[in-house]
KEVEXBA-451388 format. One record per residue (C-alpha): residue number from 0; chain; z, x, y; residue in one letter. Coordinates in steps of 0.05 Angstrom, whole numbers, plus 32768, in hexadecimal, padded with zeros to 4 digits. Layout:
<pts>
@k NUM c A w Z u X v Y r A
...
</pts>
This chain:
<pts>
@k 0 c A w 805F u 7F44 v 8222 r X
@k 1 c A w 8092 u 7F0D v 820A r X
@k 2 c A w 80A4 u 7ED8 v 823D r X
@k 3 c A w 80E4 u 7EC4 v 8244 r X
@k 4 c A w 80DB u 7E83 v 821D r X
@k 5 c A w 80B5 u 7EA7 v 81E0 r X
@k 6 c A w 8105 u 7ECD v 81E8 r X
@k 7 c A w 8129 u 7E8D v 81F1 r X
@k 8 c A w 8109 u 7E81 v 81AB r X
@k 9 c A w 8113 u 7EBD v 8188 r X
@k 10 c A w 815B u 7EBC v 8198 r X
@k 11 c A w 8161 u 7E6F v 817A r X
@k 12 c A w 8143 u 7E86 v 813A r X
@k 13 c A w 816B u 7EC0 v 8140 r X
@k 14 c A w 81A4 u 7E8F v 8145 r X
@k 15 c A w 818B u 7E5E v 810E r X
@k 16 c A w 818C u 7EA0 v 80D8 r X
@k 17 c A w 81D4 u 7EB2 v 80F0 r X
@k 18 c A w 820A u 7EB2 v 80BF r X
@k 19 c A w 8233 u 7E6E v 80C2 r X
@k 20 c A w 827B u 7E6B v 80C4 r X
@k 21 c A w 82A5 u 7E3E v 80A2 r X
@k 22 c A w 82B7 u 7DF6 v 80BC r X
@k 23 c A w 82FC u 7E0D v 80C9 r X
@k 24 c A w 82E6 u 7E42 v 80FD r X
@k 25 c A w 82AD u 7E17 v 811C r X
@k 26 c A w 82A4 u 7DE5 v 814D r X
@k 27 c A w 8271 u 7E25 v 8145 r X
@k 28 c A w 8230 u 7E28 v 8128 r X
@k 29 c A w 81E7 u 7E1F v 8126 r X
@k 30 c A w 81C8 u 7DE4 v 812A r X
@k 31 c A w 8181 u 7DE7 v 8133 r X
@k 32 c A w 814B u 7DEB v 816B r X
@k 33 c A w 814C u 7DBE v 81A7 r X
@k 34 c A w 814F u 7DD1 v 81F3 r X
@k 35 c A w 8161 u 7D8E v 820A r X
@k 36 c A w 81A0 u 7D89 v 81E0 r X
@k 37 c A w 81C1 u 7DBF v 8207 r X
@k 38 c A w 8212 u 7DC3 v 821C r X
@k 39 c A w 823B u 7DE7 v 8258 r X
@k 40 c A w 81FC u 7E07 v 8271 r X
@k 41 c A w 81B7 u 7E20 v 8263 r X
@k 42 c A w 81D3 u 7E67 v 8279 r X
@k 43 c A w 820E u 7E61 v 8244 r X
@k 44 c A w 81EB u 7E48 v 8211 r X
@k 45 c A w 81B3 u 7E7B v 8215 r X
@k 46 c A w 81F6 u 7EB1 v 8218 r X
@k 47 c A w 820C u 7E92 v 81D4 r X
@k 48 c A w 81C7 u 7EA3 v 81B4 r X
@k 49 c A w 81C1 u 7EE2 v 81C7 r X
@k 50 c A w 8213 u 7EED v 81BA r X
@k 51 c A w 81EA u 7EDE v 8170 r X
@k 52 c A w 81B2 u 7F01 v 8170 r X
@k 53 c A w 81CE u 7F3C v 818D r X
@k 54 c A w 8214 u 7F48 v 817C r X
@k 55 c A w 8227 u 7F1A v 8145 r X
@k 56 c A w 8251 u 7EE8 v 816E r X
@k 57 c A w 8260 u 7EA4 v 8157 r X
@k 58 c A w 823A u 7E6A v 817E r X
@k 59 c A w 8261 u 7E2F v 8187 r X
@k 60 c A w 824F u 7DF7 v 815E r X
@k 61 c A w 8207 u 7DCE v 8173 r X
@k 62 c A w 81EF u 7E05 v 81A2 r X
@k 63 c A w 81A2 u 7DE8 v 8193 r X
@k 64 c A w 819D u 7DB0 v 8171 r X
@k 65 c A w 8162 u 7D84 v 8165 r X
@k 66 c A w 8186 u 7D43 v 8175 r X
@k 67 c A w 81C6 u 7D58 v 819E r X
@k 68 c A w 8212 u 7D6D v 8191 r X
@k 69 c A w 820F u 7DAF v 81B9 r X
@k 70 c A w 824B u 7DDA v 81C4 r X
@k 71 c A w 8241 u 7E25 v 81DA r X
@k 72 c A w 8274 u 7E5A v 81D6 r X
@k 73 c A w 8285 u 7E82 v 821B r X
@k 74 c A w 8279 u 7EC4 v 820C r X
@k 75 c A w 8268 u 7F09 v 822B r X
@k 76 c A w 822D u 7F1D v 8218 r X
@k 77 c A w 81F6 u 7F4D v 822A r X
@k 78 c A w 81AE u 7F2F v 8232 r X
@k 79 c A w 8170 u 7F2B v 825A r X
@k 80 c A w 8185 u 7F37 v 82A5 r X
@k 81 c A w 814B u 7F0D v 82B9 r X
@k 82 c A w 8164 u 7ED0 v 828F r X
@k 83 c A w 81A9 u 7ED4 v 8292 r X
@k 84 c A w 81B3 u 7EDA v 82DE r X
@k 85 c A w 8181 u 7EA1 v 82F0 r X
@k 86 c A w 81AA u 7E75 v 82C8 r X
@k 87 c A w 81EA u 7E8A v 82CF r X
@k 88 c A w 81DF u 7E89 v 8321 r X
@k 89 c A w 81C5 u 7E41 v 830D r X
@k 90 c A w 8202 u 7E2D v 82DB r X
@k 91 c A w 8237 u 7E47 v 8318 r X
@k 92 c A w 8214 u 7E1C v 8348 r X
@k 93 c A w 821E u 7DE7 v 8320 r X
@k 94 c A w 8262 u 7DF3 v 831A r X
@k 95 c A w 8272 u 7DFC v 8360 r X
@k 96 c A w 824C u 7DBB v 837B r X
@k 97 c A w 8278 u 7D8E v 833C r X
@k 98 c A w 82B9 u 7DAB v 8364 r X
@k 99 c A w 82AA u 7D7C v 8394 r X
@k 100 c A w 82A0 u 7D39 v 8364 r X
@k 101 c A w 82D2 u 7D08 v 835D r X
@k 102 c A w 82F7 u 7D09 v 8310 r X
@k 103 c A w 82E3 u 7CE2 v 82E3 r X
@k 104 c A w 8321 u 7CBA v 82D9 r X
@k 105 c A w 831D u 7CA1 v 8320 r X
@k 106 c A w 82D6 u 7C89 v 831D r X
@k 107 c A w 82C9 u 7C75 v 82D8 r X
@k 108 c A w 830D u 7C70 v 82B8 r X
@k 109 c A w 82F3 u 7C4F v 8271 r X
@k 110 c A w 82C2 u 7C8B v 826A r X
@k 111 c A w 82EE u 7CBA v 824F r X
@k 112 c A w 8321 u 7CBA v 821A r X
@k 113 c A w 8339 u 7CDC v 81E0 r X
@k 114 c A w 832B u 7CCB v 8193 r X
@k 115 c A w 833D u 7CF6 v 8154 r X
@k 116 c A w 830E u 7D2F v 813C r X
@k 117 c A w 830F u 7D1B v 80F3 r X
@k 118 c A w 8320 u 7CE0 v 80C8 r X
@k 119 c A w 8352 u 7CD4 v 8090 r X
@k 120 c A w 832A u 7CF5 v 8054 r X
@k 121 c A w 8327 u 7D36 v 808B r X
@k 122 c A w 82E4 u 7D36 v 8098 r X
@k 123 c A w 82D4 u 7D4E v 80DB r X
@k 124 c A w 82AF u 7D1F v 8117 r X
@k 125 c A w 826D u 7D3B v 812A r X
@k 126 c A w 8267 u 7D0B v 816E r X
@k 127 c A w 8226 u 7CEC v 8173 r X
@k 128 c A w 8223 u 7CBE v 81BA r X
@k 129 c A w 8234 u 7C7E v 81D8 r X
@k 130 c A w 8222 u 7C3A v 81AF r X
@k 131 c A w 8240 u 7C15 v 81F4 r X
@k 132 c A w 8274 u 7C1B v 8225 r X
@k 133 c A w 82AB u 7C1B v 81E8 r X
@k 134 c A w 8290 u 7C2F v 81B0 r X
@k 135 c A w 8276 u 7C78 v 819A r X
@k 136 c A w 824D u 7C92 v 8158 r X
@k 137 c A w 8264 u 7CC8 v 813C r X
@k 138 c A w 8258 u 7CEE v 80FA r X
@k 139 c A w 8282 u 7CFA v 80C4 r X
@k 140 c A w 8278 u 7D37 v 80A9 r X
@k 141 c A w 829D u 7D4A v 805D r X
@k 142 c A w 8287 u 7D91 v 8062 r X
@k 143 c A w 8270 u 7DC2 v 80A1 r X
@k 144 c A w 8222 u 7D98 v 80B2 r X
@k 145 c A w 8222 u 7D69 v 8082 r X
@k 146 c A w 8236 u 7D1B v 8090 r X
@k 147 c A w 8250 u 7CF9 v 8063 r X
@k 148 c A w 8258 u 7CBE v 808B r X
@k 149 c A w 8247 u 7C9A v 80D0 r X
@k 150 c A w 8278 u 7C75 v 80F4 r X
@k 151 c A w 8283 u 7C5D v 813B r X
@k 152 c A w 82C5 u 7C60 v 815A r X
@k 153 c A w 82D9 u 7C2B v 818C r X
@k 154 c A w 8303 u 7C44 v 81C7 r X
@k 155 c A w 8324 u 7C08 v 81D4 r X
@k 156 c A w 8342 u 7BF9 v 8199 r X
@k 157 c A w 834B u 7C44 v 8183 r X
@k 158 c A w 8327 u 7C31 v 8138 r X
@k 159 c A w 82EF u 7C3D v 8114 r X
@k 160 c A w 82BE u 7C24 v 80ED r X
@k 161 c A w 8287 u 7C3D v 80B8 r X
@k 162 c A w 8241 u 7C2F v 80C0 r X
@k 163 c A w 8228 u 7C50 v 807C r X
@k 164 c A w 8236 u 7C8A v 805A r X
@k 165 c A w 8201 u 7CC4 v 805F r X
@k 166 c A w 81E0 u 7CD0 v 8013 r X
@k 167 c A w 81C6 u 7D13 v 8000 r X
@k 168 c A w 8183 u 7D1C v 7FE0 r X
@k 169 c A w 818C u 7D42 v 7F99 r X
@k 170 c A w 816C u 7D7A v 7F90 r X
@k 171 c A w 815D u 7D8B v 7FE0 r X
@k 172 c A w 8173 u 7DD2 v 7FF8 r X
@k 173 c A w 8197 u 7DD9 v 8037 r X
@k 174 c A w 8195 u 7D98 v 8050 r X
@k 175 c A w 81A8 u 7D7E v 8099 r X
@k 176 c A w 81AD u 7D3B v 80B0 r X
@k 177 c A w 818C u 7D3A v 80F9 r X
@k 178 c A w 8186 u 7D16 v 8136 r X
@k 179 c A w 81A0 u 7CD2 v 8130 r X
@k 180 c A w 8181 u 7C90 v 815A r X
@k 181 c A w 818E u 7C46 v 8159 r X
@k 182 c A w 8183 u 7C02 v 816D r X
@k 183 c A w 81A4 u 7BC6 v 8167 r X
@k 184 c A w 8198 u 7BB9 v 8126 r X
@k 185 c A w 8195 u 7BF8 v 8108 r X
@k 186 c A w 81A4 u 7C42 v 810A r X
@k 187 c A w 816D u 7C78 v 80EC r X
@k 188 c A w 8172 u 7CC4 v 80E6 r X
@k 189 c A w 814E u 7CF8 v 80C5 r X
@k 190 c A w 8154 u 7D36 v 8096 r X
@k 191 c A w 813C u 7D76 v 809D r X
@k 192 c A w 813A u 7D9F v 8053 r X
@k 193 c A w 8114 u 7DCE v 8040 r X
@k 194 c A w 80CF u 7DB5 v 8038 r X
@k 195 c A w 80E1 u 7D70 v 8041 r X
@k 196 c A w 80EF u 7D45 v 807B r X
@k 197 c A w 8113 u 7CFC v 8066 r X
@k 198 c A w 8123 u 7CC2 v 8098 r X
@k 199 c A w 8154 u 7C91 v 8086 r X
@k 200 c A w 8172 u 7C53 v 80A5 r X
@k 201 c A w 81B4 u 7C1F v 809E r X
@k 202 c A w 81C8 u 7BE6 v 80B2 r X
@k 203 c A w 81EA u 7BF2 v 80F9 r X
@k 204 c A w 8217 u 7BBB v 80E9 r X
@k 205 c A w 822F u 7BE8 v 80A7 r X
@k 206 c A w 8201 u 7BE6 v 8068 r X
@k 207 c A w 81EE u 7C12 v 803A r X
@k 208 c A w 81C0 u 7C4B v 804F r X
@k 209 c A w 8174 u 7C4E v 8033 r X
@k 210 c A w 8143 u 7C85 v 8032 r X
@k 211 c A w 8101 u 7C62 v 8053 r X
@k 212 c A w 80D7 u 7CAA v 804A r X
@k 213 c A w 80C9 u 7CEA v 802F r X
@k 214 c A w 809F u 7D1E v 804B r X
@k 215 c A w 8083 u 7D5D v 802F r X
@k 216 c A w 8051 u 7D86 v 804C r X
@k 217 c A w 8041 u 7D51 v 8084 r X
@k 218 c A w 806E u 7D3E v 80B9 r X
@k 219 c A w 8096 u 7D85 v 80B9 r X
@k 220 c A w 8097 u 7D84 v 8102 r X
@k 221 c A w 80CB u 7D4C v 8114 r X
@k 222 c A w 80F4 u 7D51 v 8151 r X
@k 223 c A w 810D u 7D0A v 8166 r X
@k 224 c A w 8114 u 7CC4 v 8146 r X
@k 225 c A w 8111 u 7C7D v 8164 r X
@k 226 c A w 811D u 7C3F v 8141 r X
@k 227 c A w 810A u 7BFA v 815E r X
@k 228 c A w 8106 u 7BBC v 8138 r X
@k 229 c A w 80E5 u 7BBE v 80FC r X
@k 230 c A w 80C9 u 7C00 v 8111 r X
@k 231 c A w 80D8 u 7C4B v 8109 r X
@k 232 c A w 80BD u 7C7C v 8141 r X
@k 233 c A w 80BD u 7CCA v 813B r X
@k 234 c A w 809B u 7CFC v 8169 r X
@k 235 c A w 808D u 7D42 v 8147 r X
@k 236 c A w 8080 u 7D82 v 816A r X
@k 237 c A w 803B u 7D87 v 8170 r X
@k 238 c A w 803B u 7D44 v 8197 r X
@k 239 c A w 8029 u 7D11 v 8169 r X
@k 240 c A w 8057 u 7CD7 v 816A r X
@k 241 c A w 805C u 7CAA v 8126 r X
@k 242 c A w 8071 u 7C64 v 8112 r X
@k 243 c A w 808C u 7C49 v 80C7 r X
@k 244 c A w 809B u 7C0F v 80C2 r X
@k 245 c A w 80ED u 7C02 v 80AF r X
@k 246 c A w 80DF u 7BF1 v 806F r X
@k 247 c A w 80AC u 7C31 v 8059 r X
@k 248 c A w 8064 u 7C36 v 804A r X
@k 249 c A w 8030 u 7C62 v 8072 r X
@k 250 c A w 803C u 7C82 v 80B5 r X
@k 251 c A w 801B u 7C6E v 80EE r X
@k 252 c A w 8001 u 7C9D v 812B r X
@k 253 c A w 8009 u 7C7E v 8168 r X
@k 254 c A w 8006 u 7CB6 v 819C r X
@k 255 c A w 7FF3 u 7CFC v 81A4 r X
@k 256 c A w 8009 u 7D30 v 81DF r X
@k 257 c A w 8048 u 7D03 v 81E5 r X
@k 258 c A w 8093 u 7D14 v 81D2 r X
@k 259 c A w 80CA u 7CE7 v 81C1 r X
@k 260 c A w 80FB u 7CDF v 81F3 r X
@k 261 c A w 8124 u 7C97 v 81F1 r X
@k 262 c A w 80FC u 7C66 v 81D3 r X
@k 263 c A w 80CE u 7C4D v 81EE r X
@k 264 c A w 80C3 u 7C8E v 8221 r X
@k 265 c A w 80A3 u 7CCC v 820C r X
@k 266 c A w 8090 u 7D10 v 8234 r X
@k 267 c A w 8053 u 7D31 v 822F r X
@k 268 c A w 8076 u 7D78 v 8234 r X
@k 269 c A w 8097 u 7D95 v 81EE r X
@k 270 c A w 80DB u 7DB5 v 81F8 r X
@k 271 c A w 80CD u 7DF8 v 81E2 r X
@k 272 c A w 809B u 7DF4 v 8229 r X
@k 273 c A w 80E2 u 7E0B v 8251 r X
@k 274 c A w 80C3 u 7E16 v 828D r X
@k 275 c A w 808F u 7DE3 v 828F r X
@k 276 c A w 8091 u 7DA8 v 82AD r X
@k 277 c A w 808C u 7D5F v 8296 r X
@k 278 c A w 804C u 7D38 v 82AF r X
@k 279 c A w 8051 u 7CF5 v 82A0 r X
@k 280 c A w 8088 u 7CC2 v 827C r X
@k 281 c A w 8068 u 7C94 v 824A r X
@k 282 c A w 8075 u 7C50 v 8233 r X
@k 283 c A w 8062 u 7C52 v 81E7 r X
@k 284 c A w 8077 u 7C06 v 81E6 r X
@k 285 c A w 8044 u 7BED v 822D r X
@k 286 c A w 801E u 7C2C v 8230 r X
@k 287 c A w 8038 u 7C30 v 8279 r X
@k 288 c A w 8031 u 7C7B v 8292 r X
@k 289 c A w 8058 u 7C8D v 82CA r X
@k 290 c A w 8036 u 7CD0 v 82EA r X
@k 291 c A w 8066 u 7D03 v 8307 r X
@k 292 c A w 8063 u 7D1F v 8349 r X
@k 293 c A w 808E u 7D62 v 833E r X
@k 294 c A w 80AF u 7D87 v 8377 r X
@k 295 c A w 8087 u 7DC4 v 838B r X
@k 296 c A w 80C5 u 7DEE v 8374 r X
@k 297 c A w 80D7 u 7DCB v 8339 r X
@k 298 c A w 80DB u 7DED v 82F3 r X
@k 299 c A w 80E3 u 7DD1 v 82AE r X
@k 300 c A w 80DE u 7D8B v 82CB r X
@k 301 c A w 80FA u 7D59 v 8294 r X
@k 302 c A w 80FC u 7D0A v 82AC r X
@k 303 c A w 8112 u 7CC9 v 8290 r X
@k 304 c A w 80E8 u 7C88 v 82A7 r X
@k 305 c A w 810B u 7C8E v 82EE r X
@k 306 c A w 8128 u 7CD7 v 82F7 r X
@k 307 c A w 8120 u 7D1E v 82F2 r X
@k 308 c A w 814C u 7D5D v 82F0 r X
@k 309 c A w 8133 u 7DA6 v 82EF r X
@k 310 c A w 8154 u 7DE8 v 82F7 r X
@k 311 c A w 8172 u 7DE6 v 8336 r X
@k 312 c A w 8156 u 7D92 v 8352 r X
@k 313 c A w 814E u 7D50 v 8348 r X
@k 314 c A w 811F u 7D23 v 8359 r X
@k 315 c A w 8102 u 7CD9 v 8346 r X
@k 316 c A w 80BB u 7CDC v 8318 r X
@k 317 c A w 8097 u 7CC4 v 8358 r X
@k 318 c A w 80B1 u 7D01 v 837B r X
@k 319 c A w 80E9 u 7CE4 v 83A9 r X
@k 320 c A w 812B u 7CE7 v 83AE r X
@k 321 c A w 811C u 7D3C v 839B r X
@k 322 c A w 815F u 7D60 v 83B6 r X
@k 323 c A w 817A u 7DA1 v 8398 r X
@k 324 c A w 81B0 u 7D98 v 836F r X
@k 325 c A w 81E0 u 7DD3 v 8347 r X
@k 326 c A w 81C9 u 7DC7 v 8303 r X
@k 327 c A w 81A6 u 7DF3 v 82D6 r X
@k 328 c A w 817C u 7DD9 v 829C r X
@k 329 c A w 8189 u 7D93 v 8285 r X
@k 330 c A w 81C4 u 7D8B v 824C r X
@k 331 c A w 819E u 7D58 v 8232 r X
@k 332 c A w 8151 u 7D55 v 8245 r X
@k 333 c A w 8141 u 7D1C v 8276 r X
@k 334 c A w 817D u 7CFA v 829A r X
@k 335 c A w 81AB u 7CD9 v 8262 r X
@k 336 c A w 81A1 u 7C8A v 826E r X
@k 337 c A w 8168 u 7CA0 v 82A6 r X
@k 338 c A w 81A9 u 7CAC v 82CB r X
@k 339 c A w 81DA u 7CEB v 82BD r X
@k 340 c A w 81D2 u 7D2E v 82BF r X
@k 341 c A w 8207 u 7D52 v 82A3 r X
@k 342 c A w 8224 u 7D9F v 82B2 r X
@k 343 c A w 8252 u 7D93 v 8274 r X
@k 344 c A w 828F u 7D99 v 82A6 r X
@k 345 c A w 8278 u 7D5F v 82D4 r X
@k 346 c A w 8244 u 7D2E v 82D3 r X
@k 347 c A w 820F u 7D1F v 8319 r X
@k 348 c A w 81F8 u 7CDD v 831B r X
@k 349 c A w 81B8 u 7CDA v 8333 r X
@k 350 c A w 81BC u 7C8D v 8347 r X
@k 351 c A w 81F9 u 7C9A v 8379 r X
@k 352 c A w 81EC u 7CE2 v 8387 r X
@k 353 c A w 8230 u 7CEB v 836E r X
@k 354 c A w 8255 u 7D19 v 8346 r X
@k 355 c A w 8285 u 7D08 v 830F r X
@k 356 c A w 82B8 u 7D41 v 82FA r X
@k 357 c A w 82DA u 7D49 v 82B4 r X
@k 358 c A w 831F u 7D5B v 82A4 r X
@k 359 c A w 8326 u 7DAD v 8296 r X
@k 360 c A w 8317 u 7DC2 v 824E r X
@k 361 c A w 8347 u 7DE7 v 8225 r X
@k 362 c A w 8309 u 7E07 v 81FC r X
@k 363 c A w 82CD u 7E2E v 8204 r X
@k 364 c A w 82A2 u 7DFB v 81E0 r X
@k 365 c A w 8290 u 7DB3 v 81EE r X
@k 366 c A w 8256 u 7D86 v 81D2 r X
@k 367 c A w 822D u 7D50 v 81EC r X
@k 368 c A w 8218 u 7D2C v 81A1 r X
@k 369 c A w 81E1 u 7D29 v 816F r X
@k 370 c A w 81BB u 7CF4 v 818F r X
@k 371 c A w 816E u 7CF6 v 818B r X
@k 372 c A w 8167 u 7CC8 v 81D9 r X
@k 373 c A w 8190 u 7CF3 v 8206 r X
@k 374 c A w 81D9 u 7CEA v 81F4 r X
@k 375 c A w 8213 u 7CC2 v 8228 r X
@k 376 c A w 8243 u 7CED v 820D r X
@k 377 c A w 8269 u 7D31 v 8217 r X
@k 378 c A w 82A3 u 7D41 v 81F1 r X
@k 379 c A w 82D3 u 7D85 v 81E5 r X
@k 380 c A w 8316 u 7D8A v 81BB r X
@k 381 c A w 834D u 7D6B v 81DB r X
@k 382 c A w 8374 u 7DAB v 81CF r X
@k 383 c A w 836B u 7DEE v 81CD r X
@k 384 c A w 834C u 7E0E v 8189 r X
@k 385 c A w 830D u 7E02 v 815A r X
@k 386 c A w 8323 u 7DC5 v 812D r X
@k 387 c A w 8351 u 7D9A v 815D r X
@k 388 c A w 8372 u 7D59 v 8145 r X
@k 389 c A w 834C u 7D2C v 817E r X
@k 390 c A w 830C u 7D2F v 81A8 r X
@k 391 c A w 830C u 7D27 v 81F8 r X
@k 392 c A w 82D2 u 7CFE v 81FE r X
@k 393 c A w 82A5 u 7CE9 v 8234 r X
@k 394 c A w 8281 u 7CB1 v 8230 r X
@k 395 c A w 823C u 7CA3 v 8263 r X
@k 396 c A w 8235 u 7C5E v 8239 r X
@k 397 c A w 827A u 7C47 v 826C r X
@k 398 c A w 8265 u 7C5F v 82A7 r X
@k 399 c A w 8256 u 7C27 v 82CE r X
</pts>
């Protein structure tokens, strides 16, 4: 009998083999696999797939992706009872308990703006998350999925500026840049084509971009990226986590059973395990493991260094400060910043016990970036329709 995660999967691969539309009609898409890069709810985005799957609807644009940027469509849909009302019961909590938040502009006025949805050339902004309190990465992208460029846009000054432009492999079929991380230094992302997995890194300063590895056959399974120092980190799915060094040469296992989640944390627990819940946070850097004490009701437990969210609670990893909350599954893994959980229409912060609302969305998609560490931002067209001229953007990174 198929559970309802081996059905959560089928319906992602069912999405992933969907026919794609054309960048004109998107902010709707693909994108690829994971559960932690989730928008509006678990419920809704789960409705998108199966819209997919079943019917042949069009998913808004970054439904799963392995490093962020996930927008789901609202549509009806018909699907698994079971599924769809837990959720959906879970997603309306949500939004009932964020009536009661205080907006955003009150609280944490420099946290949200507006900045345009594509640059002079026309390429379209694929939001990535917060470099700081001012400044957000977004990509570039000269065609529908492929950058062309990265650039970070500085809210203050409404300008932007390009960190490198994105090269493309010869000779590599369908190629996708992927989750994107970075330091101070440096930013690092990697590419999934077929049969090959590249990581490449620039200057974060703005530099030209260089290809640091090349894998075929091994290292298939990559699902986030780190960069520290001289250092790369990825973890792959079968929960090995890897180190190169910046400048290339031989891969280095550091860990197994462990999962990247913002350098230098990792989770024992893989995200297709929905419903299981996280043990332990590690530190890759100490070796510091922080043991979890989950709440007797909690289900797919995810948790930063300090704080946890499930379907339906919160609590800290040492098991205090537990209190049911209305949120679903987390939009973004663990708490973005070990902080912020976010509904996609308001924002709880775990810290203050607060909630945060947004302004109302004109669409039925929003996204919350291609970051591999749990993104700071959320983000939607400022005006109604698929390909607006600016973003509304929300920015975690400023809310302090």
């Amino acid at each position: 009998m198929r559970t309802e995660e081996d059905l959560v999967h089928a319906l992602r691969q069912a999405a992933e083999l969907a026919p794609q539309p054309d960048l004109s009609a998107a902010l709707a898409a693909r994108r690829r696999r994971r559960t932690r890069r989730r928008t509006a709810s678990a419920a809704l985005a789960v409705a998108a797939v199966i819209g997919v799957a079943g019917v042949g609807t069009t998913i808004a644009r970054d439904v799963f992706t392995s490093g962020g940027g996930d927008g789901v469509a609202v549509a009806p849909v018909d699907g698994p009872s079971e599924v769809m009302a837990s959720m959906q019961a879970s997603a309306e909590a949500a939004e009932s308990r964020s009536q009661e938040g205080t907006p955003i502009e009150k609280i944490w006025p420099k946290a949200i703006f507006t900045m345009p949805a594509e640059n002079a050339e026309g390429w379209r902004y694929r939001p990535i998350t917060g470099v700081s309190a001012t400044e957000v990465m977004v990509n570039a992208e000269s065609a529908f999925e492929k950058a062309g460029a990265i650039e970070i846009y500085n809210s203050e000054s409404g300008t932007f500026r390009k960190v490198t432009d994105v090269p493309t492999t010869p000779g590599l079929k369908w190629t996708y840049p992927q989750d994107v991380a970075f330091d101070a230094q440096s930013v690092v992302w990697w590419v999934n084509a077929t049969g090959v997995r590249e990581i490449w890194i620039a200057p974060l300063a703005g530099g030209e971009a260089r290809l640091v590895a090349t894998h075929k056959g091994e290292h298939q399974g990559i699902e986030a990226i780190a960069v520290k120092g001289e250092h790369i980190y990825w973890s792959e799915q079968d929960g090995t986590v890897w180190r190169l060094l910046a400048e290339g040469g031989t891969p280095e296992k550091i860990a197994d059973g462990l999962h990247l989640i913002d350098w230098p944390w990792a989770s024992d627990v893989y995200e297709r395990e929905y419903r299981k819940n996280q043990t332990k946070v590690v530190n890759l850097e100490t070796g510091e493991t922080r043991q979890i004490t989950a709440a007797t009701e909690a289900v797919g437990l995810r948790c930063g260094p300090t704080w946890c969210v499930a379907e339906g609670l919160v609590q800290r990893v040492d098991g205090t400060g537990m209190r049911k909350v209305g949120v679903s599954r987390p939009l973004s893994g663990s708490p973005a910043l070990d902080r912020y959980v976010s509904t996609g229409t308001s924002v709880l912060d775990l810290e203050t016990d607060s909630w945060v609302t947004f302004p109302e969305n004109p669409n039925d998609w929003l996204g919350i970036g291609t970051s591999s560490a749990p993104s700071t931002i959320t983000y939607w067209g400022a005006t109604k329709g698929s390909t607006p001229d600016e973003f509304r953007i929300v920015n975690l990174a400023a809310a302090q």
